[in-house]
Every structure is written in C-alpha cells, then in structure tokens.
C-alpha positions as CSV (number, residue, x, y, z in Angstrom):
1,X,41.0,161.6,91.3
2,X,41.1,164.8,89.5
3,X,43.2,166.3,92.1
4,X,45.7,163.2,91.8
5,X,45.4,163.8,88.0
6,X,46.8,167.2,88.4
7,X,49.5,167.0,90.8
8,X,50.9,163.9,88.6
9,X,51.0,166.8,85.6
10,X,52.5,169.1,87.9
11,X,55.2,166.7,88.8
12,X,55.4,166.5,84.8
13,X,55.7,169.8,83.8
14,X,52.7,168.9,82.1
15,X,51.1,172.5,81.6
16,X,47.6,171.4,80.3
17,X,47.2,168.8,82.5
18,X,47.5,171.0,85.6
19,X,45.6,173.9,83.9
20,X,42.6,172.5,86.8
21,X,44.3,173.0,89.6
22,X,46.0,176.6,88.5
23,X,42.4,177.6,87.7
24,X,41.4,176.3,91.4
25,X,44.0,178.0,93.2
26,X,45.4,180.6,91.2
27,X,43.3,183.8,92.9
28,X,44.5,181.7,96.5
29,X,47.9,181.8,95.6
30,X,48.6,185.1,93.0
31,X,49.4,182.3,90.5
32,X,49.5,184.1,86.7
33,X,48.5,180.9,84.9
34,X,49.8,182.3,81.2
35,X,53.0,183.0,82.8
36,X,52.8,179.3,84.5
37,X,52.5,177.8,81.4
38,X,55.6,179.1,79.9
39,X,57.6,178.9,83.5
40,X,56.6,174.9,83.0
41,X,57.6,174.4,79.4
42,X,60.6,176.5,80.0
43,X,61.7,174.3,83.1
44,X,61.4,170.9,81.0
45,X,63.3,172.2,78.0
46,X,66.2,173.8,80.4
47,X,66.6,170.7,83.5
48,X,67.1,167.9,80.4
49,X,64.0,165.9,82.0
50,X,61.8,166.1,84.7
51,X,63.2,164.8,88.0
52,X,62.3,165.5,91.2
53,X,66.0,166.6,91.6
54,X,65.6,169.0,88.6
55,X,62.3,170.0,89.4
56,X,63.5,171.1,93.2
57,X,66.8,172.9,91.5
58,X,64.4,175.0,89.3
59,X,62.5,175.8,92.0
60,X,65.1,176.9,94.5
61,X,66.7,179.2,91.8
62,X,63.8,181.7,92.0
63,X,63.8,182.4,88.3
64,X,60.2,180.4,87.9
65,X,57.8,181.8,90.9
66,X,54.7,180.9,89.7
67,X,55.7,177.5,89.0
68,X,57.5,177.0,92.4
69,X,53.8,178.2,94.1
70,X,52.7,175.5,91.6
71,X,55.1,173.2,92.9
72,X,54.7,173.7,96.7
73,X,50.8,173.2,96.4
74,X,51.3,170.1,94.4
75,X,53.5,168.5,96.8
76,X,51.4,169.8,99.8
77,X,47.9,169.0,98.7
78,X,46.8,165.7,100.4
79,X,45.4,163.2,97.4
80,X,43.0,161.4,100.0
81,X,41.4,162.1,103.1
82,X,42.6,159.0,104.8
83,X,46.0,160.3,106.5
84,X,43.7,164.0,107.7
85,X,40.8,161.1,109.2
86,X,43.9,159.4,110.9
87,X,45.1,162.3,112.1
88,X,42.1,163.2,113.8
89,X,41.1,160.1,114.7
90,X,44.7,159.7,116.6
91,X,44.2,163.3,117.8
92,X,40.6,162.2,119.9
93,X,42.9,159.6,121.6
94,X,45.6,161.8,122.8
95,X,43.7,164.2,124.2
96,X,40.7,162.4,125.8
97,X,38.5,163.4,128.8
98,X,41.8,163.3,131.6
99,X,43.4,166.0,129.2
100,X,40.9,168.5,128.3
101,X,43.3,171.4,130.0
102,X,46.0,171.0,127.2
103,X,47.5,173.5,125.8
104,X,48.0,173.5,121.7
105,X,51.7,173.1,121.4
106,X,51.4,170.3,123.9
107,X,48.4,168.9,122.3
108,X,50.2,169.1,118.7
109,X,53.5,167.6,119.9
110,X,51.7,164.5,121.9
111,X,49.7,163.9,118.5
112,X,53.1,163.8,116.3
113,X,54.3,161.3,118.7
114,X,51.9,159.2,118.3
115,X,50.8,159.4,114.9
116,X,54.8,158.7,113.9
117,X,55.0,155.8,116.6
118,X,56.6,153.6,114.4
119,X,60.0,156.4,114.5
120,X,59.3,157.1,118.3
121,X,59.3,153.1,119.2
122,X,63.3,153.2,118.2
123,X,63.7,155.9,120.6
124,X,65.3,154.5,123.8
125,X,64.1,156.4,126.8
126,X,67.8,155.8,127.9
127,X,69.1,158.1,125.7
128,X,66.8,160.8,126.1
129,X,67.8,160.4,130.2
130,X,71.5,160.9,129.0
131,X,70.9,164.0,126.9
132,X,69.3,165.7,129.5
133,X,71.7,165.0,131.8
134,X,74.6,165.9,129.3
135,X,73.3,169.7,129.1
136,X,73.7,172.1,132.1
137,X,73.2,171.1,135.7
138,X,69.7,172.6,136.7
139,X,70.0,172.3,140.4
140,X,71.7,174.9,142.4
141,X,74.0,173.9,145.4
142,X,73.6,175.5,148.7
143,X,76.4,175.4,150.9
C-alpha cells in the first residue's frame, strides 16, 4: 500500500509524499533526491497542473532527469503481485512438458499471446495468411 501511496504522489508531483520511494531507489537509479524535490515543485509550478499530458511533456524535455527516472519507476513499478502471479501462472501453461526444448524468444512471444488473448481473439488467421502471402514469393522456380 505504501508503494501505491507513493506512486499516487509521484503522479502528483507531490515531493514529500514520494520521499519513500526516492529513498528506496535512489542509490538503484543515481536519483539525487534534493535535486528531485525541486525538479517536482518546479514541474507543477511550470506545466499549470499536473496531467499526465504535462507530466509526459516535462519529462520528454530533458530539463528534469531526476524526476523523469522518478517518473519511469513510478509508472513501471507493479502495485500488486496479481498481474506477475498471472503471468507466471499463464507462462507454466505455454510451455508445459511437450515444450521443454523452447527457446526464450519463442517462449516469451507464445506467453504474450496468450496472456493478451483477449487482443489476439480479434485477429483473423485470414489476414495473417494474406500478409504473408502479400510480401515476397519464397519459393524459387526451376525451369
């Protein structure tokens, strides 16, 4: 909850409440939390309000680093453990005891596929057959 707490302030430019997770990861991440604080307070006086559009244009100008490493682990950190159990738990079904032999990037693209099933069940397997038939013949003609 503390966690959630913190990414919330984050999100809020809210410099005290996110002075946990800065003291967490700050040594991980070369985060200089005096200079976060002020990167924070300057990016809610200069945006006029904390968006997530303003908060994405203050990052992507490069003039707040310590912030934008604040920003990215906020928005990566995982609140729960219930979408990492699912993963894994989705992961022992792909590759079960017929796949052992799989390599990683198979292995990693298989589990996206099925994890996201509810984008890959508006795929029609029709238009994948047409795409790779649009692209380059792959048979060579001997005459």
């Amino acid at each position: 909850m503390d966690i959630a707490q913190c990414v919330d302030a984050v999100l809020n430019c809210n410099a005290d409440g996110a002075s946990g997770l800065m003291k967490k990861y700050a040594s991980t991440l070369s985060i200089n939390i005096d200079l976060a604080h002020a990167e924070m307070s300057m990016v809610k006086m200069s945006t006029g309000g904390v968006s997530l559009a303003n908060l994405k244009t203050a990052a992507l100008t490069g003039f707040y680093p310590n912030f934008t490493k604040l920003l990215k682990l906020a928005l990566s950190l995982p609140v729960g453990t219930a979408t990492c159990e699912r993963s894994f738990s989705a992961m022992s079904r792909v590759r079960n005891w017929m796949r052992t032999t799989m390599a990683q990037q198979r292995l990693s693209s298989l589990s996206l596929l099925y994890i996201d099933s509810d984008i890959t069940k508006k795929i029609q397997p029709e238009d994948i057959v047409d795409q790779f038939d649009a692209k380059a013949p792959r048979r060579m003609l001997l005459h």
